[in-house]
N, CA, C and O atoms as CSV, one atom per row, in Angstrom:
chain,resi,resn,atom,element,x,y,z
A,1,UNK,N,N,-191.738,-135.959,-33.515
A,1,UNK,CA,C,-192.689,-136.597,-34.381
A,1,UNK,C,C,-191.928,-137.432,-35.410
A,1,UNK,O,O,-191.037,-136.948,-36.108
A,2,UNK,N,N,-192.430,-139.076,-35.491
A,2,UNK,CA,C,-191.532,-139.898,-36.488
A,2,UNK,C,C,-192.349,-139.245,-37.836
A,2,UNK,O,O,-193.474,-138.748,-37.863
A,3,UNK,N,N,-191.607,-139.384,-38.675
A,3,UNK,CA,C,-192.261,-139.249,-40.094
A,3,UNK,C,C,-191.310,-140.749,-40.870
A,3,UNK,O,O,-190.127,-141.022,-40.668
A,4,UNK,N,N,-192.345,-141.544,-41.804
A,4,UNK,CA,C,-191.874,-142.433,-43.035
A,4,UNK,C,C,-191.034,-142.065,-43.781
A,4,UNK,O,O,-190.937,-140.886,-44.122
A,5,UNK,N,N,-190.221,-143.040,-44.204
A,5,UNK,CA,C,-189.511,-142.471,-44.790
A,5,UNK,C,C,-189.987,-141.894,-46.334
A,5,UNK,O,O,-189.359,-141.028,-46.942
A,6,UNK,N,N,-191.502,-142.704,-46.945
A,6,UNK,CA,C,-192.359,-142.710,-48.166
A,6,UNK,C,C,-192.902,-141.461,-47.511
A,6,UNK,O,O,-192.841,-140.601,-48.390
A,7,UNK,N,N,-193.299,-141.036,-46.639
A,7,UNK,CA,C,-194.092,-139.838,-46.776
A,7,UNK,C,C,-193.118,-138.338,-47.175
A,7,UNK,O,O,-193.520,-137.293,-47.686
A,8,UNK,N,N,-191.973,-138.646,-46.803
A,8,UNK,CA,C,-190.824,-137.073,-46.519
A,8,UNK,C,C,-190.455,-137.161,-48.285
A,8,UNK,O,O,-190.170,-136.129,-48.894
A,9,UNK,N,N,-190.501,-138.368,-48.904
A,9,UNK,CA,C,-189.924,-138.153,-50.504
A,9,UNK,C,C,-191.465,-137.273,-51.415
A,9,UNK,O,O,-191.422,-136.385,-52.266
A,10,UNK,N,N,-192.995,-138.143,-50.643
A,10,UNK,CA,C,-194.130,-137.298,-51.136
A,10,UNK,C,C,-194.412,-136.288,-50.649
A,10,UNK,O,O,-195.629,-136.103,-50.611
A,11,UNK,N,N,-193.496,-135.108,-50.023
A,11,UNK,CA,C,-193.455,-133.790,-49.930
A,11,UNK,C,C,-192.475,-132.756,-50.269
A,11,UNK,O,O,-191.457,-133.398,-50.528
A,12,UNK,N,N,-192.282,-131.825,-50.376
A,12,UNK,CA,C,-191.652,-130.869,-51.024
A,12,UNK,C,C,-190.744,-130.310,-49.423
A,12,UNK,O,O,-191.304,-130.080,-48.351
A,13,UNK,N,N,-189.077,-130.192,-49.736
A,13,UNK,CA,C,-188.546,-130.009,-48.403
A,13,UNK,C,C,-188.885,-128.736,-47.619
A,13,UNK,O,O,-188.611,-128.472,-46.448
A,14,UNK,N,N,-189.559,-127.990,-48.553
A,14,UNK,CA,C,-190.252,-126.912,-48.072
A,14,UNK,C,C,-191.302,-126.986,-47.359
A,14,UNK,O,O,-191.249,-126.503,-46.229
A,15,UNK,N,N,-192.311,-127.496,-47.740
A,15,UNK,CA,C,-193.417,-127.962,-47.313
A,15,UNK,C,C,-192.730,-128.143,-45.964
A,15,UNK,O,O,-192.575,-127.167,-45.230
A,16,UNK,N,N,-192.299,-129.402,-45.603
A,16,UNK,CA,C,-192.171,-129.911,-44.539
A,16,UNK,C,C,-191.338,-129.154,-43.539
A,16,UNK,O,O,-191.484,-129.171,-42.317
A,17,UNK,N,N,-190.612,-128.613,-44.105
A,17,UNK,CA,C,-190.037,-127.543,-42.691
A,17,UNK,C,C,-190.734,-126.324,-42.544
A,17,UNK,O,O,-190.624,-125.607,-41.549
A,18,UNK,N,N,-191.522,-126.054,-43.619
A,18,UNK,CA,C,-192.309,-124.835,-43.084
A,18,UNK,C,C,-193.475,-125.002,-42.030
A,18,UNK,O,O,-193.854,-124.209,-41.168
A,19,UNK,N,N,-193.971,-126.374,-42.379
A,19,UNK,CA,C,-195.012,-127.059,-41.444
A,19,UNK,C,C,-195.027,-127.198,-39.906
A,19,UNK,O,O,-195.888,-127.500,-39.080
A,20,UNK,N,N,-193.086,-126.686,-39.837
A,20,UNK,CA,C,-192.732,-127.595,-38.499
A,20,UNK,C,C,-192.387,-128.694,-37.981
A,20,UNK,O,O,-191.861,-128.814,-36.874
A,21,UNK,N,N,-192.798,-130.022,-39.132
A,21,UNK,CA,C,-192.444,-131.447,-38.828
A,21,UNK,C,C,-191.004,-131.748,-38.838
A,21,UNK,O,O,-190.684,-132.880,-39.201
A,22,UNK,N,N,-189.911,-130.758,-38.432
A,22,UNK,CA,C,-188.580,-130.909,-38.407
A,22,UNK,C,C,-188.320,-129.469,-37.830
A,22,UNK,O,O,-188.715,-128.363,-38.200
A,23,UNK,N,N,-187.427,-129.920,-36.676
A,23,UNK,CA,C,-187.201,-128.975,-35.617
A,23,UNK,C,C,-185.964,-128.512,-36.049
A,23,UNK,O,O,-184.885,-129.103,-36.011
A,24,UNK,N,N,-186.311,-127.003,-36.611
A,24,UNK,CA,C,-185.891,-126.157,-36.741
A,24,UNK,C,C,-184.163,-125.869,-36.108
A,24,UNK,O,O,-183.124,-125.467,-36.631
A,25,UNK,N,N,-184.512,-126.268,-34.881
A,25,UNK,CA,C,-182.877,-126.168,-34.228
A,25,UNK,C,C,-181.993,-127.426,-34.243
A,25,UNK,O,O,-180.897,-127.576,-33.703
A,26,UNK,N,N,-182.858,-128.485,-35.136
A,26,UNK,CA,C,-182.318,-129.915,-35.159
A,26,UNK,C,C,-181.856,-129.993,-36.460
A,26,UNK,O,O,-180.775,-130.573,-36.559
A,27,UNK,N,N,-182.431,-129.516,-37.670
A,27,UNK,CA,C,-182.566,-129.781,-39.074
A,27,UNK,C,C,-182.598,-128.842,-39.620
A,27,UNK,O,O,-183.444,-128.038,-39.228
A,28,UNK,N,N,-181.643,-128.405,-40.891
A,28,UNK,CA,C,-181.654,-127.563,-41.906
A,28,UNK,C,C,-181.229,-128.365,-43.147
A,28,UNK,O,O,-180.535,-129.323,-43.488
A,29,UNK,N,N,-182.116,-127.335,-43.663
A,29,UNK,CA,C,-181.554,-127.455,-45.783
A,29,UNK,C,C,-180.667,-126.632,-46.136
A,29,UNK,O,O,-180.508,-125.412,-46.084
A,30,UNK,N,N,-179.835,-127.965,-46.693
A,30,UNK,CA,C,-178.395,-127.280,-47.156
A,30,UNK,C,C,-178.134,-127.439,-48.328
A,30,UNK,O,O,-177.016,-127.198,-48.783
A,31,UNK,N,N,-179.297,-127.955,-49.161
A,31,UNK,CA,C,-178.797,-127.726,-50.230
A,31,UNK,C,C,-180.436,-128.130,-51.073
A,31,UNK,O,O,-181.069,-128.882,-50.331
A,32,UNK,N,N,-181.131,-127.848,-52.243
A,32,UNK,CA,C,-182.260,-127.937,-52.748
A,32,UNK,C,C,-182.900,-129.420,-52.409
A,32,UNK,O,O,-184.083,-129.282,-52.100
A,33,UNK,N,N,-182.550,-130.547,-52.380
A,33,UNK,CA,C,-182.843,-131.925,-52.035
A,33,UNK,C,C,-182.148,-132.423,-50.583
A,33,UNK,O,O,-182.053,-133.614,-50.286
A,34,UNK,N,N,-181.622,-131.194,-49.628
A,34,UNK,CA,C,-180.676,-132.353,-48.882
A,34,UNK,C,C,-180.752,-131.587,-47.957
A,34,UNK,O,O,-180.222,-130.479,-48.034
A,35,UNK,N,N,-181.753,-132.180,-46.331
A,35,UNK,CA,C,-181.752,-131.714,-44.902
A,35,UNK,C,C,-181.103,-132.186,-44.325
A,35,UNK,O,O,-181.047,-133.355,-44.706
A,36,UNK,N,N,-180.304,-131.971,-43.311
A,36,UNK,CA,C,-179.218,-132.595,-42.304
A,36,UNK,C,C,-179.570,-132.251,-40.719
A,36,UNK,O,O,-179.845,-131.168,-40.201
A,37,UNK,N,N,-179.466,-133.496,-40.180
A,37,UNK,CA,C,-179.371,-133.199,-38.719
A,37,UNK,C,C,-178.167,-132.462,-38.103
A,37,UNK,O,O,-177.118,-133.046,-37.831
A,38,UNK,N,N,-178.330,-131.428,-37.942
A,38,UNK,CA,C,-176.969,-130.731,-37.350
A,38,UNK,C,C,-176.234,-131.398,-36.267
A,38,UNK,O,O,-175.035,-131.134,-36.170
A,39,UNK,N,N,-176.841,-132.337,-35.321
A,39,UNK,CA,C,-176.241,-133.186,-34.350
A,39,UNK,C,C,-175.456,-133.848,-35.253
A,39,UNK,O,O,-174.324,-134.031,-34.804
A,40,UNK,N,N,-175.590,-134.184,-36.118
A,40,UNK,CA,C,-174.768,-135.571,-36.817
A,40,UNK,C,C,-173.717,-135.244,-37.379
A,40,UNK,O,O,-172.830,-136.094,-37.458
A,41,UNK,N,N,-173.482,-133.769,-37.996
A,41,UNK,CA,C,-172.591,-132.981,-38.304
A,41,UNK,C,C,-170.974,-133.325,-37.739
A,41,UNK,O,O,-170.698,-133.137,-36.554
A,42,UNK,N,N,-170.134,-133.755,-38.543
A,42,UNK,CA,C,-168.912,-133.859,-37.827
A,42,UNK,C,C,-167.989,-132.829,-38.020
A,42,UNK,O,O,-167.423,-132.274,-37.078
A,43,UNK,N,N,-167.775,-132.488,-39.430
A,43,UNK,CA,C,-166.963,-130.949,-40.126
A,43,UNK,C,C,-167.477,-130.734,-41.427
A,43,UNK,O,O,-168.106,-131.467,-42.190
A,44,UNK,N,N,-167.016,-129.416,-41.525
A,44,UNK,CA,C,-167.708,-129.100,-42.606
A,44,UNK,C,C,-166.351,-128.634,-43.335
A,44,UNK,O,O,-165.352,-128.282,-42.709
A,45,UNK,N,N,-166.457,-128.684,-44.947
A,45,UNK,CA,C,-165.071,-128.633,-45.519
A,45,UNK,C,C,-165.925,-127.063,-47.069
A,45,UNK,O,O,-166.866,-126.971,-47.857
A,46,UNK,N,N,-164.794,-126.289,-46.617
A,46,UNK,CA,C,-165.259,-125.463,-47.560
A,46,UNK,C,C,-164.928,-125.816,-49.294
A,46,UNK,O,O,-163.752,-126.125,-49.485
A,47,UNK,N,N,-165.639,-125.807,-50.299
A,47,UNK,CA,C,-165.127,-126.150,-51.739
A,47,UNK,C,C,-165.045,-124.436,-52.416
A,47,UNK,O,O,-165.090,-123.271,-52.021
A,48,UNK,N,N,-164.894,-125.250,-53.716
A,48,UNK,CA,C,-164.491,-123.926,-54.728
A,48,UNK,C,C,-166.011,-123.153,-54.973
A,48,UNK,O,O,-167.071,-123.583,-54.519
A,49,UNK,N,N,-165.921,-122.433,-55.451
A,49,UNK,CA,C,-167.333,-121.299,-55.625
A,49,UNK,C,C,-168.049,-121.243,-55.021
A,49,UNK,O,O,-169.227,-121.376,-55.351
A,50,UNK,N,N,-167.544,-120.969,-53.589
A,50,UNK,CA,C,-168.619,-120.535,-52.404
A,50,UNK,C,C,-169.338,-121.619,-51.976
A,50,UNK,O,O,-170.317,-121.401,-51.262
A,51,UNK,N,N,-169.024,-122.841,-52.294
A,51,UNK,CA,C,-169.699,-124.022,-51.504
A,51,UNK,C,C,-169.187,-125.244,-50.438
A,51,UNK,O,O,-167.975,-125.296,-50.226
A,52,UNK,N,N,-169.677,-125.791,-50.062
A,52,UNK,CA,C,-169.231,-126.802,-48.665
A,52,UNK,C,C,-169.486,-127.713,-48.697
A,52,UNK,O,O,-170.481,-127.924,-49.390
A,53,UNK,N,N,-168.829,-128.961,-48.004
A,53,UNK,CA,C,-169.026,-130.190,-47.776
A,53,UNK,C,C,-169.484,-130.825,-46.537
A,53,UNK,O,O,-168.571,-131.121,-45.766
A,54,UNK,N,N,-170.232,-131.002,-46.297
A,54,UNK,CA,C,-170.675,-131.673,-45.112
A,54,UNK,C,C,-170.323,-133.005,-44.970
A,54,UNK,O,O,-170.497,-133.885,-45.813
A,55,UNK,N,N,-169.724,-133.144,-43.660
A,55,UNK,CA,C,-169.194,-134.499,-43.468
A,55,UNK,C,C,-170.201,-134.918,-42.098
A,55,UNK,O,O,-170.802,-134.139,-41.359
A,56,UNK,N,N,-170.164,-136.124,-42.053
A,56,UNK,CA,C,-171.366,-136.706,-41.193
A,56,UNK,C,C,-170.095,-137.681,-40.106
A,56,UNK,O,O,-169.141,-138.333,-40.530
A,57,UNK,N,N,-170.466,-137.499,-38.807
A,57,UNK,CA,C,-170.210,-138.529,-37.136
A,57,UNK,C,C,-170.711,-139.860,-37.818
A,57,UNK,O,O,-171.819,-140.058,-38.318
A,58,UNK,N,N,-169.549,-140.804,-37.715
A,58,UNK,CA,C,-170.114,-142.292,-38.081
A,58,UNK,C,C,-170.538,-142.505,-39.022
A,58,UNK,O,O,-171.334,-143.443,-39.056
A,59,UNK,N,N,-170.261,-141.803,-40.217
A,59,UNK,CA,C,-170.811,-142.121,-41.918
A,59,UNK,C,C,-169.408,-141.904,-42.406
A,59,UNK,O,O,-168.395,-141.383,-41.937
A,60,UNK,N,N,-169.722,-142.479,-43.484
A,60,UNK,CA,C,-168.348,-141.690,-44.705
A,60,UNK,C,C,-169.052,-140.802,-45.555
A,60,UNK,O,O,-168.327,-140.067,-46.226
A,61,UNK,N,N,-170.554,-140.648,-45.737
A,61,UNK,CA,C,-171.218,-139.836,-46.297
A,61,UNK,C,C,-170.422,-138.602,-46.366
A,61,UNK,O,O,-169.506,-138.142,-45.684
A,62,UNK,N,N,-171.243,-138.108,-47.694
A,62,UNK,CA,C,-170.508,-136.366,-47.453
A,62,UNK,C,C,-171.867,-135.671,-48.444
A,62,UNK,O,O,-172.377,-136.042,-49.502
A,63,UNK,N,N,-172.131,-134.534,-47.548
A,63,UNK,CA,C,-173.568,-133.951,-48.342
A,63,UNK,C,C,-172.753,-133.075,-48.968
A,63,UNK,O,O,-171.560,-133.155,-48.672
A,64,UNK,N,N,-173.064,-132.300,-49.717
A,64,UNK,CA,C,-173.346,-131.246,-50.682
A,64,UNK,C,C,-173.985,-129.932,-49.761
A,64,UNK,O,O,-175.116,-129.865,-49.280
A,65,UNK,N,N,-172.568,-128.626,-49.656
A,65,UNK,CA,C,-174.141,-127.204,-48.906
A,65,UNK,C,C,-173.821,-126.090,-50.447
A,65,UNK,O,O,-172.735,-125.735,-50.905
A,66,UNK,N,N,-174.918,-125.842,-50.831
A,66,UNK,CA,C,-174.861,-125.037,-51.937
A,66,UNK,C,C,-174.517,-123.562,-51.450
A,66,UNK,O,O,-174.235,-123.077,-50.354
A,67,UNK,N,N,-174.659,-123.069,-52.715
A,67,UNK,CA,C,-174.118,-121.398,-52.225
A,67,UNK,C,C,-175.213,-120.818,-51.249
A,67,UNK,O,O,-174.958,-120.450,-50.102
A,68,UNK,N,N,-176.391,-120.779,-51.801
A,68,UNK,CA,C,-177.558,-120.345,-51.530
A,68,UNK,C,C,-177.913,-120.605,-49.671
A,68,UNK,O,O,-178.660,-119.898,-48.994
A,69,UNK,N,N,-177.177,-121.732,-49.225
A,69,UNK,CA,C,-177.356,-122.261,-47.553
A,69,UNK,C,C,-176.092,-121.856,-47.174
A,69,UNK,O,O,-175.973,-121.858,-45.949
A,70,UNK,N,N,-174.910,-121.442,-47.891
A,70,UNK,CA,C,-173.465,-122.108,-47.312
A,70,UNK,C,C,-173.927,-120.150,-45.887
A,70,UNK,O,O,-173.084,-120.244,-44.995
A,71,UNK,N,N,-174.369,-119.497,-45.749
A,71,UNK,CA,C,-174.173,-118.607,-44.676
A,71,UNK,C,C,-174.678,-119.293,-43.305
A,71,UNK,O,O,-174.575,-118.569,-42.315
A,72,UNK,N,N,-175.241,-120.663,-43.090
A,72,UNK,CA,C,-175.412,-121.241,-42.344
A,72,UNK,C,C,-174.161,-121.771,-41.608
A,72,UNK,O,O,-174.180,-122.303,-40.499
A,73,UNK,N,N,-172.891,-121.519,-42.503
A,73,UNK,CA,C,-171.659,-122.744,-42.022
A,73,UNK,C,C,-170.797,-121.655,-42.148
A,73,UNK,O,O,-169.657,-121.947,-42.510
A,74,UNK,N,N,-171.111,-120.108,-41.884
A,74,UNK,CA,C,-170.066,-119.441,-41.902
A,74,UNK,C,C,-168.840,-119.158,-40.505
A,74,UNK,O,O,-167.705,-118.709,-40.344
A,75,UNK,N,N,-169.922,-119.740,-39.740
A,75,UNK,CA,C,-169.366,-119.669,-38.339
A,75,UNK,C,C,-168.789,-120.690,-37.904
A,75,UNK,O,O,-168.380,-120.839,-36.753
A,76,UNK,N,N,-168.694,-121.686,-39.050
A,76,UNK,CA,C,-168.010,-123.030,-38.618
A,76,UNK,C,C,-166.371,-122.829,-38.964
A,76,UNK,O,O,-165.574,-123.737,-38.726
């Protein structure tokens, strides 16, 4: 399902993954404002106080995984 990009900022990231409109085995929140496609995922870099960096395939981007998500990337 496409979603706008104006409609995903007028919902709460909760909302929307609890709804289902983001597949669960495709997309997680890793941090209070910030879902990531796990496909896109290139490495993940551990920081100081229990938190991580997400690095993105074909970006120079780098997300932010807070403490609160980082048990998602423990197996990385």
């Amino acid at each position: 399902m496409a979603l706008a990009a104006d409609s995903l900022q007028s919902k709460g990231l909760a909302r929307i993954l609890g709804w289902g409109q983001l597949d669960a085995a495709q997309f997680a929140q890793v941090h209070r404002s910030v879902v990531v496609n796990l496909h896109a995922i290139s490495h993940v870099t551990r920081g100081a106080n229990e938190t991580a960096d997400i690095h993105l395939k074909k970006r120079d981007d780098i997300l932010p995984v807070s403490r609160s998500y980082l048990h998602l990337f423990r197996q990385m």
